[in-house]
N, C-alpha and C positions, 0 to 999 in steps of 0.2 A: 432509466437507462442503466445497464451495466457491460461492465467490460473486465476482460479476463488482465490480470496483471503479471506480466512474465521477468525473468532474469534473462535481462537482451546480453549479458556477458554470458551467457552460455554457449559451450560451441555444436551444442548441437542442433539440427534442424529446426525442429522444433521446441521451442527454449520452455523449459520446463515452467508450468504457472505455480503463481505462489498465493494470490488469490484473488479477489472480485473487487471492484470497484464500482460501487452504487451510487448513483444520483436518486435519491424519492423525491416525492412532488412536493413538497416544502422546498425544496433545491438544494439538501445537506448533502455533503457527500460521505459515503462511509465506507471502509474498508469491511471485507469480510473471508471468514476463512475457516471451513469446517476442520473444528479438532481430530485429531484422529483417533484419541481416548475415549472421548464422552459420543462420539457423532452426531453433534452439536457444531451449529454455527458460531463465531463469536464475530460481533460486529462491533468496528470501532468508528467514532467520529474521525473524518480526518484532519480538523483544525487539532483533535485532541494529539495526534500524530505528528503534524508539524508541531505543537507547542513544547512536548516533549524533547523532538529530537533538538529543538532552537535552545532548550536551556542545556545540553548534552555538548553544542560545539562551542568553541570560544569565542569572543565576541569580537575578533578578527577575522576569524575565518568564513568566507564563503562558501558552500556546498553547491553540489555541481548541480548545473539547470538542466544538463540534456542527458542521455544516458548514450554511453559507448557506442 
């Protein structure tokens, strides 16, 4: 399965993508998003993405569940 991933704070109609969200048949889900340099994909895990960003806020703060 994939699905386009947009910026919902955009005010325009159609909110510009920023990139792909894949599910493969193992069930990982991974981000992905052609460079615009090399015109290559670069695909990331997305536990690798929340692990990251979870050692990045403080460990009071909650980040937001839903988008604007």
């Amino acid at each position: 399965m994939k699905i386009q991933i947009r910026s919902l704070c955009s005010d325009c109609a159609n909110p510009p993508r920023f990139c792909d969200a894949i599910v493969e048949e193992d069930e990982q889900i991974y981000l992905v998003r052609k460079d615009q340099k090399s015109c290559r994909y670069v695909k990331i895990l997305w536990e690798d993405v929340v692990y990251q960003v979870n050692k990045l806020k403080p460990k009071n703060m909650k980040l937001p569940q839903q988008a604007p």
